[in-house]
C-alpha positions as CSV (number, residue, x, y, z in Angstrom):
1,X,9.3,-14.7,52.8
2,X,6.6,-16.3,54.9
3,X,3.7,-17.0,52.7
4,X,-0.1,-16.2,53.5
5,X,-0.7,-20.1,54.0
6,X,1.7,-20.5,56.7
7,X,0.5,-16.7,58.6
8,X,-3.0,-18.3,59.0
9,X,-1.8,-21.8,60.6
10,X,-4.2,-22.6,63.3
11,X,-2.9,-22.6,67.4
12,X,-3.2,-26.3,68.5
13,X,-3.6,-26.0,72.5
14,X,-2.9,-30.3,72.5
15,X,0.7,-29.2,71.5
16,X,1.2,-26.9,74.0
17,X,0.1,-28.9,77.2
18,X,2.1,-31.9,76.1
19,X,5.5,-29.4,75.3
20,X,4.6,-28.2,79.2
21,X,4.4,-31.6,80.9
22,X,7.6,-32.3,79.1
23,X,9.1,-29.5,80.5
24,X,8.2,-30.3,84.0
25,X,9.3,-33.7,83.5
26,X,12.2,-32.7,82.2
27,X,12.9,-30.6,85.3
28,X,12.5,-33.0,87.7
29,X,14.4,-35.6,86.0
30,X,17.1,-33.0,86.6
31,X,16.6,-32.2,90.0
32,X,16.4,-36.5,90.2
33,X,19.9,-36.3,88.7
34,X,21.2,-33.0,90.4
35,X,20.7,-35.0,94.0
36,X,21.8,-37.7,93.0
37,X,25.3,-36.4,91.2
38,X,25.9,-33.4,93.8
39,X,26.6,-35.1,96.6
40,X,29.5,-37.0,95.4
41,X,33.0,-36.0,95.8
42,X,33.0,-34.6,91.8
43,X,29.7,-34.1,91.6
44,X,29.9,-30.4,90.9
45,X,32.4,-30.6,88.2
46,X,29.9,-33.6,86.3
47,X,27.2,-31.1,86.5
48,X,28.8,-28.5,84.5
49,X,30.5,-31.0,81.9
50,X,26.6,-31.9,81.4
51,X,25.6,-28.4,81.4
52,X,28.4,-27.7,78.7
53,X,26.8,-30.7,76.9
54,X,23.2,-29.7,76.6
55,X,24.4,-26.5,75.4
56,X,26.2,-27.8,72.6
57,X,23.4,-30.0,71.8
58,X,20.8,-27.4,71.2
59,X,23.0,-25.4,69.9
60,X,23.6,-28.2,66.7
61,X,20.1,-29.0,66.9
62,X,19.0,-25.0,65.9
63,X,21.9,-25.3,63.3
64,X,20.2,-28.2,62.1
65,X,17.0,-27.6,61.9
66,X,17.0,-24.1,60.3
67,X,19.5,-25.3,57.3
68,X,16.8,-28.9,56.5
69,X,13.7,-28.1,58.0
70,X,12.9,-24.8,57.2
71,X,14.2,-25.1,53.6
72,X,11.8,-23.4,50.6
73,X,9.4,-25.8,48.7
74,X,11.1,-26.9,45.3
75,X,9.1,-24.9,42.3
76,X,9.1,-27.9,40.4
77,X,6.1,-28.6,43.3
78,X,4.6,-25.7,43.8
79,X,3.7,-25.5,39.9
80,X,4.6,-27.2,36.4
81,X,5.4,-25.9,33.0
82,X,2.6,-23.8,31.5
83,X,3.7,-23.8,28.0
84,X,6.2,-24.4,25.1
85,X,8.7,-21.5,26.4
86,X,8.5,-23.3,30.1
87,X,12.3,-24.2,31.3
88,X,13.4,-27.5,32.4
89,X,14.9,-28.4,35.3
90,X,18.1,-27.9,34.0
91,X,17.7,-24.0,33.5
92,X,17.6,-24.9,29.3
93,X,14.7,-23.6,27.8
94,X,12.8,-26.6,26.0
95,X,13.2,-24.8,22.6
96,X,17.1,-24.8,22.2
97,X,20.3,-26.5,23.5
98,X,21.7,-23.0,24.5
99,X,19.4,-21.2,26.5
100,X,19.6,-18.4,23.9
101,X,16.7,-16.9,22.3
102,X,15.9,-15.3,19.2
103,X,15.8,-16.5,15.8
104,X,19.1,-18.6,14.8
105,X,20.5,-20.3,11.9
106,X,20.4,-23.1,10.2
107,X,24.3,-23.4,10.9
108,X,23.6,-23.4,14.5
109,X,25.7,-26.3,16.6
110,X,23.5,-29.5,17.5
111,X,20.1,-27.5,15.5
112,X,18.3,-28.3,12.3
113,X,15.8,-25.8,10.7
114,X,12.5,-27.6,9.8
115,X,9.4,-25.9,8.4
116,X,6.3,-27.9,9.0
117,X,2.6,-27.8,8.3
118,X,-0.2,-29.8,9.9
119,X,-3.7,-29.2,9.7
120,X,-5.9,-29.0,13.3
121,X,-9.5,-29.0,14.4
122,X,-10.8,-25.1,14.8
123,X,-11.0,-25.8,19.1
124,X,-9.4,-23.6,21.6
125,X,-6.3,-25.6,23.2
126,X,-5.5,-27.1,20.1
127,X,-2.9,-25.2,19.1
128,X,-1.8,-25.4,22.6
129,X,-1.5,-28.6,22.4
130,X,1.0,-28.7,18.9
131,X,3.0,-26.2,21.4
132,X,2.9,-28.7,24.2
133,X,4.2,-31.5,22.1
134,X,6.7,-29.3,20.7
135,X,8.1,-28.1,23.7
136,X,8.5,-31.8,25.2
137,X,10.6,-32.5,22.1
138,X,12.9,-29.5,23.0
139,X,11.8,-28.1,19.7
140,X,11.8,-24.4,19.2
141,X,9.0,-22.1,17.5
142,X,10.7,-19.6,15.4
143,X,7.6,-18.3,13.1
144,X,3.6,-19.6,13.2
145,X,1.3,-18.8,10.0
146,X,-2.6,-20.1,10.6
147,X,-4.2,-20.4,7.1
148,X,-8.1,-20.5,8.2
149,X,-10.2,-23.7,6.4
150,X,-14.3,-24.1,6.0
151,X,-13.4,-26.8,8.5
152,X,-10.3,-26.4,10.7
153,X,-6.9,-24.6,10.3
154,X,-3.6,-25.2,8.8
155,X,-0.8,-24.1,10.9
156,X,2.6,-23.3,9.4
157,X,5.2,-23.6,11.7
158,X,9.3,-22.9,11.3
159,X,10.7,-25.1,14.1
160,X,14.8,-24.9,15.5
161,X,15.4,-28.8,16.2
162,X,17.9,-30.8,17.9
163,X,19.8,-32.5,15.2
164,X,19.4,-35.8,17.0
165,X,15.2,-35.1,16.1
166,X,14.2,-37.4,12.9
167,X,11.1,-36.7,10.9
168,X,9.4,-39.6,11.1
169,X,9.6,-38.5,15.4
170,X,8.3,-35.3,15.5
171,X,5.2,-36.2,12.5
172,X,4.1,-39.1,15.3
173,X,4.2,-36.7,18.1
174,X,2.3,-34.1,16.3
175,X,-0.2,-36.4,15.2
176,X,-0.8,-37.8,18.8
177,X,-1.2,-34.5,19.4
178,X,-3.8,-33.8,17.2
179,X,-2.4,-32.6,13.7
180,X,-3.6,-34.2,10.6
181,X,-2.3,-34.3,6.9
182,X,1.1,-33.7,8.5
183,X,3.8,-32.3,6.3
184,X,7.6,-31.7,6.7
185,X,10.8,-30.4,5.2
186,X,14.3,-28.9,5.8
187,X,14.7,-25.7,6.4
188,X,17.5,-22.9,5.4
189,X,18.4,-19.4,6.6
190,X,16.4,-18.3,3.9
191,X,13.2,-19.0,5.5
192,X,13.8,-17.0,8.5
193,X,12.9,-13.6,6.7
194,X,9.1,-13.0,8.0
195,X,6.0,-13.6,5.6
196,X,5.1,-9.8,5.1
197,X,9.0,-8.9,4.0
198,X,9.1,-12.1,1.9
199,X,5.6,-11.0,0.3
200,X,7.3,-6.8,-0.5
201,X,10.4,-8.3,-1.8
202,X,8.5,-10.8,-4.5
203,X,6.7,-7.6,-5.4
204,X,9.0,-5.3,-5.9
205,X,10.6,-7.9,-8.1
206,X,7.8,-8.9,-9.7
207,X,7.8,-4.7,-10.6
208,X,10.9,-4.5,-11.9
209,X,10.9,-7.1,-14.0
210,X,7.9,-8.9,-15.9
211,X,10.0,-12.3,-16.2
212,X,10.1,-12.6,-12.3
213,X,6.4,-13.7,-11.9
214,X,6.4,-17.3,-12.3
215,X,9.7,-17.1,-10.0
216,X,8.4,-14.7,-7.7
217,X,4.7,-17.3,-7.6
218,X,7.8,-20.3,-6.7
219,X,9.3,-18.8,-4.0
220,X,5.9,-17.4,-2.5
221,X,4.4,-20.7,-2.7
222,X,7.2,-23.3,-2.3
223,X,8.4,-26.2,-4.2
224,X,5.7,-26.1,-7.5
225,X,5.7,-26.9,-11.0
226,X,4.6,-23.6,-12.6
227,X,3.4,-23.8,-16.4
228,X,2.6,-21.1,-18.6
229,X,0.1,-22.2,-21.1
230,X,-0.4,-19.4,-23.6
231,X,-3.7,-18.4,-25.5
232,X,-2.7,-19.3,-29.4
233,X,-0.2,-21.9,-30.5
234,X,3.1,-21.6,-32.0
235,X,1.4,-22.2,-35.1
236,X,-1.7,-19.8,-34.9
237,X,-4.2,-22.1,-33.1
238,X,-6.2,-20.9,-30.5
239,X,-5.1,-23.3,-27.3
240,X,-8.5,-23.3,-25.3
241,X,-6.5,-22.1,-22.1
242,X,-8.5,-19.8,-20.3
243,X,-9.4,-18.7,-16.7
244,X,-12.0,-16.3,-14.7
245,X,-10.6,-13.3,-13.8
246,X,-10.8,-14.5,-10.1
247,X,-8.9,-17.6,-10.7
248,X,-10.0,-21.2,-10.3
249,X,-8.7,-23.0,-6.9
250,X,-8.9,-26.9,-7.1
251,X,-7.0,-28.5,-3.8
252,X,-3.2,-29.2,-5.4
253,X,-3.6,-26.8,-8.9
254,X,-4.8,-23.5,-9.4
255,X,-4.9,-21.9,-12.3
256,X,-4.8,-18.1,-12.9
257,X,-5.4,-15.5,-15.7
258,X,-2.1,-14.6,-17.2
259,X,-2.3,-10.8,-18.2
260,X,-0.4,-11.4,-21.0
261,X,-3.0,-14.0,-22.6
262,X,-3.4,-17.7,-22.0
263,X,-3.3,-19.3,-18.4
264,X,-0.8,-19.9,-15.2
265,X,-1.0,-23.0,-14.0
266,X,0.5,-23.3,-10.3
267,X,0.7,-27.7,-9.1
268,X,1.7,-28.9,-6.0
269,X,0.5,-32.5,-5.7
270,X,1.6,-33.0,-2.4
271,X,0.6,-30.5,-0.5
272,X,-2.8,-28.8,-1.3
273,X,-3.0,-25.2,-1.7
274,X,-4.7,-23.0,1.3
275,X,-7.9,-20.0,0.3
276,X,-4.8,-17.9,1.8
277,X,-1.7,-18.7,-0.4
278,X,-4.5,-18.6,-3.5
279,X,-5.4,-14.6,-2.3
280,X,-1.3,-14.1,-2.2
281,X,-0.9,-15.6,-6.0
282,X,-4.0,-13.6,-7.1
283,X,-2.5,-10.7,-5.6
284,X,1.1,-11.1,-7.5
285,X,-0.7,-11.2,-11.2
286,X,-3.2,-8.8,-10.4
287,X,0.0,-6.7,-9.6
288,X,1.6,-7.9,-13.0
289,X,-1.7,-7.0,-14.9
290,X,-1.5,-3.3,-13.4
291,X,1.9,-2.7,-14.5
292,X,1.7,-4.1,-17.7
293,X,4.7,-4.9,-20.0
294,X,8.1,-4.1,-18.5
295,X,11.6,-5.5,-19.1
296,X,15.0,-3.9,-17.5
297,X,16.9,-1.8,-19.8
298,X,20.4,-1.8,-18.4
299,X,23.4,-2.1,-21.3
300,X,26.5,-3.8,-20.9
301,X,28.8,-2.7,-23.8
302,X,31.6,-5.2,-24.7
303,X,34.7,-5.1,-27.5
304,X,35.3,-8.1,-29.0
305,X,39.0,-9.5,-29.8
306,X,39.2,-7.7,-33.0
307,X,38.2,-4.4,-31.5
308,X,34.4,-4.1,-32.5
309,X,32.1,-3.1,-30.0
310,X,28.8,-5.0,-29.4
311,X,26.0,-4.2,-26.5
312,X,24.0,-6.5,-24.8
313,X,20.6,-6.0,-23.1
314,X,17.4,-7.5,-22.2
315,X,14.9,-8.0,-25.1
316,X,11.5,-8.6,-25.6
317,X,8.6,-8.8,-28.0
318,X,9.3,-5.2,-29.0
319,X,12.5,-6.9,-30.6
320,X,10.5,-9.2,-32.9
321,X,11.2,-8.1,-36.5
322,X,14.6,-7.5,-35.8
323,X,15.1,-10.8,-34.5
324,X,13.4,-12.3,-37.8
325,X,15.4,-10.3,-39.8
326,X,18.5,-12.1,-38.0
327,X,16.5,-14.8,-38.7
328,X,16.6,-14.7,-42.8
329,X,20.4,-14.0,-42.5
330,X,20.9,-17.1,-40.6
331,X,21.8,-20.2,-42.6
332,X,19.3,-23.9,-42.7
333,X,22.3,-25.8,-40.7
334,X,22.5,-22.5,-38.0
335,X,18.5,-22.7,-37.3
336,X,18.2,-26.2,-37.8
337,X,21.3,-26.6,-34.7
338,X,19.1,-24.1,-32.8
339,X,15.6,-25.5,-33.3
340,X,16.1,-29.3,-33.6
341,X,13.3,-28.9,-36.5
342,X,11.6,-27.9,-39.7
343,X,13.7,-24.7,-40.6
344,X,10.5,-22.7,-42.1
345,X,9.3,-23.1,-38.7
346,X,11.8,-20.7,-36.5
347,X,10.0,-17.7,-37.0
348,X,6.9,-18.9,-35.0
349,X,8.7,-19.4,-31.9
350,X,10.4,-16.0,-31.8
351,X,6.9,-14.7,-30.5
352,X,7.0,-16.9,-27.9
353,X,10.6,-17.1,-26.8
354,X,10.6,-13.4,-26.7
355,X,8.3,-12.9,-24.0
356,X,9.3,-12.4,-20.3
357,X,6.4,-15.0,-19.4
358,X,8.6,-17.8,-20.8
359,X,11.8,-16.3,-19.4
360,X,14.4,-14.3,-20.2
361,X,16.2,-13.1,-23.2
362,X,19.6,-11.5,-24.3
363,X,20.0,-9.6,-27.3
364,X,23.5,-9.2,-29.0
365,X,23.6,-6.0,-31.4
366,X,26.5,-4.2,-33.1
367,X,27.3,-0.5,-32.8
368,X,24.9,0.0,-35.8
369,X,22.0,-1.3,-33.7
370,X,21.6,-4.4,-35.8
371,X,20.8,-7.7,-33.9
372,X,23.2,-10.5,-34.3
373,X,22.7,-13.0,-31.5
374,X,20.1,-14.4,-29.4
375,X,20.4,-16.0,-25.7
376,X,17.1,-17.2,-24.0
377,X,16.7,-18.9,-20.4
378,X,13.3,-20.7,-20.6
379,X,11.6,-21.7,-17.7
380,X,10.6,-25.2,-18.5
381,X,7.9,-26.1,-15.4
382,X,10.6,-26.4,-12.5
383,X,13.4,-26.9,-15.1
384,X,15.8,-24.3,-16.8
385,X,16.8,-24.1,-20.6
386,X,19.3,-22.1,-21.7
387,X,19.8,-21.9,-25.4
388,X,21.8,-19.6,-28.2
389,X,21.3,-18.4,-31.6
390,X,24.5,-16.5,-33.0
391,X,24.4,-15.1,-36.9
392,X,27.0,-17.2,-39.5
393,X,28.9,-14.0,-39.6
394,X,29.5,-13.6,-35.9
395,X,29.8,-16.9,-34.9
396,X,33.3,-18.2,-33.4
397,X,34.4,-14.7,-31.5
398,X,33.0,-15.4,-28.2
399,X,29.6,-14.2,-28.4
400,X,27.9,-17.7,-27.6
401,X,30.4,-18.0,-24.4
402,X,29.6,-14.7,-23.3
403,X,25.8,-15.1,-23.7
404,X,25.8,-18.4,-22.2
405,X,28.1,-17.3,-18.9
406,X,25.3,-14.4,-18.4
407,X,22.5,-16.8,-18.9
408,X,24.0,-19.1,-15.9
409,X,24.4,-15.8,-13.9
410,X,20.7,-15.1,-14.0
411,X,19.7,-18.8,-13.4
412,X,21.7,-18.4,-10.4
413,X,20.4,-15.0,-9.4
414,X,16.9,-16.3,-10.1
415,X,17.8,-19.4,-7.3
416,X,17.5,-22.2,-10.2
417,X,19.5,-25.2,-9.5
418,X,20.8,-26.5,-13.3
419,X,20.2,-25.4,-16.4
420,X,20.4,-28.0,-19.4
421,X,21.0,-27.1,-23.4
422,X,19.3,-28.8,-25.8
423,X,21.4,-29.3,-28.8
424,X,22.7,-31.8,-31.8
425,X,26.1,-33.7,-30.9
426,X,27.3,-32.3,-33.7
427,X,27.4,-29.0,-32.3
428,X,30.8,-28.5,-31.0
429,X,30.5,-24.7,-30.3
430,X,27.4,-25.2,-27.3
431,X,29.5,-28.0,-26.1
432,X,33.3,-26.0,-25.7
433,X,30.6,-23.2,-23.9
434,X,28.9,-25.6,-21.8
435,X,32.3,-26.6,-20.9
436,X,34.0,-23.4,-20.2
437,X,31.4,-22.8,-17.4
438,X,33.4,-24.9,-15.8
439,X,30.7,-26.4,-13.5
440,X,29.7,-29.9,-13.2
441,X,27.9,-31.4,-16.4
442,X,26.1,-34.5,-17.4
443,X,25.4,-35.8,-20.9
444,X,22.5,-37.7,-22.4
445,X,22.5,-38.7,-25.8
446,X,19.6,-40.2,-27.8
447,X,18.9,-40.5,-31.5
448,X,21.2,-38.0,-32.1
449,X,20.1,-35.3,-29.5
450,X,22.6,-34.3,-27.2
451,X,21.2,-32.8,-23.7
452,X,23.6,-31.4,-21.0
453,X,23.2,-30.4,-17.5
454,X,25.2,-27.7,-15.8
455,X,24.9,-28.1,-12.2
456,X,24.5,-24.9,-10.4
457,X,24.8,-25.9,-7.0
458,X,26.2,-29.4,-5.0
459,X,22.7,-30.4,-3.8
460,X,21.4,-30.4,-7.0
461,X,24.9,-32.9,-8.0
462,X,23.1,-35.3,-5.8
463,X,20.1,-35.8,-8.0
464,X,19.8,-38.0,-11.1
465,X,19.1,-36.2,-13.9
466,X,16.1,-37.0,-16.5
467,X,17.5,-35.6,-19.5
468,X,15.6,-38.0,-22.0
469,X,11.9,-36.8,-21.5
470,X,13.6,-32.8,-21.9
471,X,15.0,-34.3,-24.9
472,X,11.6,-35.7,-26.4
473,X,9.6,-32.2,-24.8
């Protein structure tokens, strides 16, 4: 189609009287050659060979002329790519090596999965400018958060990579681009789920279940060290641990009134917290707080070997005497294998390993309703601790095994990478369950504590352990 440009081209009356003397010169050279060539004895058949001629001439120069000449400008010229989804001139869009759009894995051929946050001056074009530099690396948007600042904006990004794209790469090209305080990390298929359905799901967790806070405040926030420091001591003493109601924000920690008493302490040295992820904590206990006290009361009922039948459930603070009256029918060397300490001493942590703030907890009773076992996973900052208790009487019939395989089950549901035991080497019962897991363990031993690892997935195999500070904690 003939664009408006080339309707309005000008006449230029210079073309046309030099295209009409040519023609007249043209015809007399003819007529020169006509006279000259018709008078000879083949003069007529030379003058229609060079008729013949000129036709074909014209005819290839039309051909010619219409296929190079008249050929569309390339768009390439006409105009350039206007942002991050702007194709190459390969037909690939700049984001992916397929052409495809949509969200895609982390499995994908030739892609990595990156999420990435940079902080950027509060300008129009600025965020224009991360997407320029994005799109020149073929890197592909997949989500965008912008957490607002007093002064500037972080921007959250989930990026689709080529594979070939290091780190160290795309944090220079951002940072020519403008982003500051530059952060990166893989990715997984896990953070493709959107903010808002990420935010319901930790809720309705967090709903069911009073023990999933701290986890649900993980996964909201990303890799943190969560601690929950409680009101009053094991042994009576008021702690000091307190917050405001609205919560206390300081860059890398905030801190945060636990409902149940005492304080939850939320760290993140390296990346400091946003005014944004803070309201999203605030909103998670406040939703605790409402609810109150609430533990899952499913009941799995079990027969032992011999034929007895035992039940095992969730428990909580409600089971508190009963567990102390397991307690006194424990013997010293059962507690002291259990609590590494002072026997007169168990019954001040019951209060505190019964609570779904500090974990979770198993209870073992018989048909009779009597409690005869204890299982606890502790969260331990961004550690797991699994540990047993199982009564003289009822010890060596699979109990501990049992207990222990549905501890690991909930670590794993919960997303925790390894869970340790802290126990004496002496103990031959926690180590023949720690092995029948059948997972891949490491031992420490020092002054007589024993500390093993169960590795729950193969990333975390790849990491050295630090089993002698859980061993002194």
């Amino acid at each position: 189609m003939t664009s408006a440009k080339s309707a309005r081209r000008p006449h230029h009356w210079r073309r046309d009287l030099i295209e009409l003397a040519a023609l007249f010169t043209a015809v007399a050279v003819a007529d020169a050659i006509a006279n000259l060539i018709g008078h000879q004895p083949d003069g007529p058949y030379l003058l229609m060979a060079s008729a013949v001629a000129l036709v074909a001439t014209a005819a290839f120069h039309t051909w010619w002329a219409r296929r190079h000449s008249h050929a569309p400008p390339s768009e390439e010229t006409d105009a350039g790519p206007v942002g991050a989804g702007a194709t190459g001139g390969t037909g690939t869009p700049a984001g992916g090596d397929d052409g495809a759009g949509g969200i895609a894995g982390a499995g994908e051929t030739g892609t990595t999965l990156w999420r990435m946050r940079t902080t950027v001056l509060d300008a129009p074009g600025s965020l224009a400018a991360l997407c320029t530099a994005l799109a020149g690396l073929r890197v592909d948007i997949l989500t965008l958060q912008t957490h607002p600042l007093a002064r500037g904006t972080v921007d959250e990004f989930l990026l689709r990579a080529p594979a070939s794209l290091q780190a160290q790469e795309l944090s220079r090209k951002i940072a020519a681009a403008g982003g500051a305080s530059t952060w990166i990390e893989r990715a997984d298929a896990h953070d493709l789920v959107d903010t808002p359905t990420r935010v319901l799901s930790l809720a309705t967790r967090t709903a069911l279940d009073a023990a999933e806070l701290p986890l649900a405040l993980r996964q909201l926030l990303g890799r943190c060290t969560i601690h929950s420091l409680p009101a009053v001591s094991v042994t009576g003493r008021a702690t000091g641990q307190s917050a405001p109601v609205e919560g206390v924000l300081e860059e890398t920690v905030m801190r945060l009134r636990d409902p149940s008493g005492g304080v939850i302490s939320v760290e993140r040295p390296y990346l400091p917290f946003t005014p944004t992820e803070f309201a999203r904590a605030r909103a998670l206990v406040e939703l605790d707080a409402r609810l109150g006290p609430r533990v899952p009361r499913s009941e799995d009922v079990l027969t032992l070997p011999e034929g007895n039948e035992i039940t095992v459930r969730r428990a909580d603070r409600s089971d508190l005497a009963a567990a102390r009256a397991m307690h006194d029918r424990c013997s010293p060397d059962t507690l002291g294998l259990r609590y590494h300490g002072p026997v007169a001493d168990a019954d001040r942590y019951l209060d505190h390993l019964l609570s779904p703030r500090f974990g979770r907890t198993l209870a073992v009773q018989t048909a009779s309703g009597r409690l005869v076992a204890l299982g606890h996973l502790l969260w331990d900052g961004d550690e797991t601790e699994v540990a047993l208790l199982v009564e003289d009487d009822w010890q060596r019939r699979g109990i501990g095994s049992e207990l222990l395989r549905r501890l690991v089950a909930l670590a794993e549901e919960a997303g925790c990478d390894s869970v340790y035991a802290v126990t004496q080497s002496r103990n031959t019962g926690m180590v023949a369950a720690m092995r029948a897991l059948e997972l891949p363990l490491d031992y420490q031993i020092e002054e007589g504590t024993l500390v093993i690892t169960a590795r729950l997935s193969s990333e975390e195999a790849a990491r050295p352990s630090a089993p002698t500070e859980r061993a002194r904690r």
